[in-house]
C-alpha positions, -999 to +999 in steps of 0.1 A: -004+067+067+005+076+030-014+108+033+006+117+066+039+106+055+035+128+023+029+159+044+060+150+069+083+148+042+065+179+023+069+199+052+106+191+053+112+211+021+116+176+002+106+183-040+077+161-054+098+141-074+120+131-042+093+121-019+074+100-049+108+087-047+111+081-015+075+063-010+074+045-040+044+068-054+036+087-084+041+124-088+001+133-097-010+110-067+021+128-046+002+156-061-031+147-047-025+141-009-007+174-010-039+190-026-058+172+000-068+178+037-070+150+059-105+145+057-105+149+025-079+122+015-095+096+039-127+102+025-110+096-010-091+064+000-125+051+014-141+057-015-110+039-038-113+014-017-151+007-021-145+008-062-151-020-083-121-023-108-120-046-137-085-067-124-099-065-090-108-102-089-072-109-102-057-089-079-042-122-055-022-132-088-006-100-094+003-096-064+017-129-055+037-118-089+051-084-079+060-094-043+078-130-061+095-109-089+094-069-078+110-059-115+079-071-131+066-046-159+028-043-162+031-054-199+051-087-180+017-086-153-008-085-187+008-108-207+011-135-180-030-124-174-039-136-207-016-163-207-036-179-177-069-164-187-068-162-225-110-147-224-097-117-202-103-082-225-082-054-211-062-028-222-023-017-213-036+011-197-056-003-177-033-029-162-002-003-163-024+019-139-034-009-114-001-020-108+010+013-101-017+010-074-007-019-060+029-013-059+017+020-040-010+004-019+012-025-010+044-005-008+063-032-033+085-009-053+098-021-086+135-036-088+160-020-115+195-034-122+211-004-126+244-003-148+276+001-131+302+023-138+340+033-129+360+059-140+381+058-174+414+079-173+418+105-195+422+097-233+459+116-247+459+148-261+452+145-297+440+109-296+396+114-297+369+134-312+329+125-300+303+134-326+264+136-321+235+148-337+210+170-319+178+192-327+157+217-311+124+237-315+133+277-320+107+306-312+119+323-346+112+368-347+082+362-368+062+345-340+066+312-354+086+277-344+112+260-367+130+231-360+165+233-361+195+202-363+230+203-346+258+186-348+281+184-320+320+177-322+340+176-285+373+168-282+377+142-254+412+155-237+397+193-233+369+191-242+372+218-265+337+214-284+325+232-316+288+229-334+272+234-367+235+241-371+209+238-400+174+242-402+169+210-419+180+170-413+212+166-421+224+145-449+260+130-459+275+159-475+261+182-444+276+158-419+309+158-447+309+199-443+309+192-405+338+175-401+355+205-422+338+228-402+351+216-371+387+204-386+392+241-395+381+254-360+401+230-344+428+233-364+435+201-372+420+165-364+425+136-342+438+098-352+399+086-341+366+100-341+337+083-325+301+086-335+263+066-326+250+046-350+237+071-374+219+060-409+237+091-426+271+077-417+268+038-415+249+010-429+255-017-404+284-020-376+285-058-386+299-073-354+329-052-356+335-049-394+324-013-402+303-006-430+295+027-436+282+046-467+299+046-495+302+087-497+309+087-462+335+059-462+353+083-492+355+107-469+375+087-445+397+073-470+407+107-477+408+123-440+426+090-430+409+091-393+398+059-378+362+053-368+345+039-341+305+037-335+289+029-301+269+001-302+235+002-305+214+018-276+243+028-258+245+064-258+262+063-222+296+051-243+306+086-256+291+108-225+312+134-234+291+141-267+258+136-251+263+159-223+274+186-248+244+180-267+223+185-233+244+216-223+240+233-258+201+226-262+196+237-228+223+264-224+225+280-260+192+271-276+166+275-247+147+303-247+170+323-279+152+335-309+156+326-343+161+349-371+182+330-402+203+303-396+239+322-410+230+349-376+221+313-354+259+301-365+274+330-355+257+333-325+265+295-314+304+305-321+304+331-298+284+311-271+312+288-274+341+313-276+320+332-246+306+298-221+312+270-238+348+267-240+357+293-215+337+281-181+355+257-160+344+219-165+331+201-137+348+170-138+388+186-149+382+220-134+401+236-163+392+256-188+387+237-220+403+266-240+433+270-220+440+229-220+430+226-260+459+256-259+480+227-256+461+200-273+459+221-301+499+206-305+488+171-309+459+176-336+467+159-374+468+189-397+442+181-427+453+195-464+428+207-489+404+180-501+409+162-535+375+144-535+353+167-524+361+201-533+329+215-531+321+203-495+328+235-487+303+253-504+268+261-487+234+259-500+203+275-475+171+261-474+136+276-488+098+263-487+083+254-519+048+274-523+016+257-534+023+276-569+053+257-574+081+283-570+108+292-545+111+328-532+147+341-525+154+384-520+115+389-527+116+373-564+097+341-572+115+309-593+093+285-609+102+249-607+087+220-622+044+210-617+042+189-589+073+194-568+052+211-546+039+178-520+068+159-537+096+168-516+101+159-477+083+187-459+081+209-494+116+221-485+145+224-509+180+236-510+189+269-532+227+269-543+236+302-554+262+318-578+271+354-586+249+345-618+227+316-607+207+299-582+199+267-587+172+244-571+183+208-553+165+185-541+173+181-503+176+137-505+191+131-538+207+163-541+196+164-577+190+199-596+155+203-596+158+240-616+179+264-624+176+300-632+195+331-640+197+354-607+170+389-608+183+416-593+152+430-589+126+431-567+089+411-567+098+395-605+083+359-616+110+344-631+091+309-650+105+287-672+080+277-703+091+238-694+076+246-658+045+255-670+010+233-680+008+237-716-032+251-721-035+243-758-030+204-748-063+193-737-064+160-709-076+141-739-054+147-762-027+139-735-046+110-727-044+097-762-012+105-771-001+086-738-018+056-743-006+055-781+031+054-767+023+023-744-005+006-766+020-023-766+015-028-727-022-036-717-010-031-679+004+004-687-031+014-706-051+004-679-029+023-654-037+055-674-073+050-676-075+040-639-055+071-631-078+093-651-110+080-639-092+083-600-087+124-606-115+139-634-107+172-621-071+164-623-064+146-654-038+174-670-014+174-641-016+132-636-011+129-671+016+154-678+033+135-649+029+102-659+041+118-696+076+132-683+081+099-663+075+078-697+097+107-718+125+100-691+125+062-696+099+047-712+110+009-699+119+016-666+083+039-665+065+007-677+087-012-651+071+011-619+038+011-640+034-029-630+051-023-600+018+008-588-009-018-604+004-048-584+003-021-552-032-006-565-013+028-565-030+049-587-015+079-590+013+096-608+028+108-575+029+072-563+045+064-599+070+087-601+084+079-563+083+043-574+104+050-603+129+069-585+133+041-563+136+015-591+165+040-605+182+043-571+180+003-568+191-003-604+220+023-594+236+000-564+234-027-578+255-014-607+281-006-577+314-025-581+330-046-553+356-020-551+332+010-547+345+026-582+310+037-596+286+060-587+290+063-551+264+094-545+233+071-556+242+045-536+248+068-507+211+082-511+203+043-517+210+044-479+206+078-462+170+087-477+148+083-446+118+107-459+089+096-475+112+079-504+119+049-484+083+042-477+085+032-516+117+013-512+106-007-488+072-015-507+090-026-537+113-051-513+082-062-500+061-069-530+094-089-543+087-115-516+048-116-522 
């Protein structure tokens, strides 16, 4: 009857996804009848039905279960399974796929609640601005694929939108030179904006007390907007946002190449200036540039920054080779042995100058190297401090390292450990471990005993460690009143790379 019902409703132009819909079936076994001829599909529902299947014999309880409680999950089905037969081995799949089959086979399709809505009048001009975060894989003209990140502002009277695009996560100070971004489109900005519950903004929405980060809640002091963030899993609470992320990955992004991101900016504006702003919406039927024509009245205008005056500035990302330098205009830039495999995805941000370019790290936004700017083509340009030092031989490092920590049997064991870890290795661990020590030779001790207690040999795992005992030491130096350093404590709470894998090992071994 399946089988024949499936080719009725086929036959009636209906898509796959609406008859699976209709008959409480998958798509792929939709897929199958269709395939099928008649014979064909009663010769393979004969043969299902002679098949021996592990839940077979607890078939009776499942289905006394689905027909009792129809919104039933499978891992609800399995879980009550072991509950009454603790012996039973079986895996999710396993169970997720037979209930499917009974559901189809018994025509017992599962329950949702779904979430009821009603219509919210239109906000005042001037009163809201949605904010999201998006990201989409480009074809770039090289042949290759690069993810790229958006951010998406809409106001919520037009619905006049406006987005920024990098080829890397955004940070803080990218979602800080956002806001500008858009404020200066705009023209001006409204007395709220509302944004998701995004780690580069907020630390906690505290059951209505906002706390965001501390760089972030600067900003606000000085912009003087008022913020409000969705509560968790509930993206359907700004729509406005997440249906102009959906329109601009599948309107703007699909199927456009990639050549630089300064081109992909320009690009985006004129989508906007071209479709996104100019077609009619669906639900107004206006024109979100004519009606922002008049919103445009209502909007806060925003004076020049005193805090951050260099928000404005822009930095562009480059790959870090395997030799430890940064290309830019067809010169190479050294920077320090062993950023390469450091940083997040070997990437780094290159601030330039009319005299300099300087190297940042993309988390911490700390100078990694800086360099006077060739004007030439296909030049090294290495600094000596970058460079392994070939008259120093791994054991005269090795000495000269243990001397300095002689007092510390923990620390002299590390370095032996380390040593006997990576033979063909030795120089680079040890001039590692040797500029961590030069930096701070307590707080290098301190992430010494903090590696040994991990069994993290290795003068990569050291160095993170350290960073991370610096950026702890750092917020906890923060005043009640937020007057010290507020960019560490900022990157206490926004690094999400491989950084916070360290954090969160040194929180856990403080409970141990």
């Amino acid at each position: 009857m399946l089988y024949i019902q499936v080719k009725q409703l086929y036959e009636k132009k209906m898509k796959i996804s609406q008859i699976a819909k209709t008959l409480g079936l998958s798509r792929p076994t939709v897929r199958k009848y269709l395939s099928m001829s008649f014979e064909e599909a009663e010769d393979w529902s004969h043969k299902q039905g002679k098949r021996k299947k592990i839940l077979d014999e607890y078939q009776e309880w499942i289905l006394e279960w689905l027909r009792e409680y129809p919104h039933l999950s499978s891992a609800q089905v399995k879980d009550w399974l072991l509950e009454r037969f603790p012996d039973l081995k079986v895996g999710d799949s396993t169970v997720r796929l037979y209930v499917t089959h009974l559901r189809e086979v018994h025509q017992i399709p599962k329950q949702e609640s779904p979430r009821q809505y009603q219509a919210v009048p239109e906000l005042p001009m001037g009163q809201q601005i949605q904010v999201d975060w998006g990201e989409s894989t480009q074809k770039t003209d090289k042949g290759t694929s690069i993810k790229l990140y958006v951010m998406c502002f809409i106001l919520s009277h037009s619905r006049y939108k406006y987005m920024y695009w990098l080829d890397r996560p955004f940070t803080t100070q990218d979602a800080i030179r956002g806001h500008e971004l858009a404020f200066q489109y705009f023209g001006g900005r409204t007395e709220e904006i509302v944004y998701d519950q995004d780690r580069i903004i907020s630390v906690s929405e505290n059951a209505g007390d906002l706390i965001l980060t501390c760089r972030f809640q600067q900003y606000v002091n000085e912009r003087g907007f008022k913020v409000s963030l969705c509560r968790a899993a509930d993206p359907e609470s700004k729509g406005k946002i997440e249906s102009m992320v959906k329109y601009v990955k599948q309107n703007f992004a699909d199927s456009r190449v990639y050549s630089n991101l300064d081109n992909w900016n320009k690009r985006a504006i004129r989508w906007l200036e071209r479709t996104g702003n100019e077609k009619k919406h669906e639900v107004t039927k206006k024109r979100p540039r004519e009606v922002f024509a008049t919103e445009k009245e209502y909007l806060i205008q925003v004076p020049q920054l005193n805090t951050f005056p260099d928000v404005i500035n822009t930095s562009i990302t480059r790959k870090i080779s395997k030799d430890n330098t940064v290309m830019y205009k067809s010169n190479r830039y050294s920077v320090p042995l062993g950023t390469y495999g450091a940083l997040p995805h070997n990437q780094c941000l290159v601030s330039l100058t009319d005299e300099e370019l300087s190297v940042i790290h993309p988390v911490t936004q700390e100078v990694i190297a800086t360099h006077k700017l060739n004007q030439g083509k296909g030049a090294l340009i290495q600094k000596k401090s970058h460079c392994r030092d070939k008259n120093r031989s791994s054991q005269h490092l090795k000495e000269s390292l243990l001397k300095q920590l002689q007092t510390d049997t923990i620390a002299t064991r590390y370095v032996k450990t380390v040593c006997k870890n990576y033979p063909r290795y030795q120089i680079d661990q040890l001039t590692m471990i040797q500029s961590v020590v030069d930096d701070d030779i307590n707080i290098a001790i301190k992430g010494i005993h903090q590696c040994d207690k991990l069994n993290l040999y290795s003068a990569n795992d050291l160095r993170l460690i350290v960073q991370s005992l610096k950026q702890r030491e750092a917020s906890e130096r923060i005043d009640i009143d937020g007057s010290s350093d507020n960019t560490m404590r900022d990157t206490y709470y926004v690094t999400t790379r491989p950084m916070s894998i360290y954090t969160d090992i040194l929180k856990g071994s403080e409970h141990k």
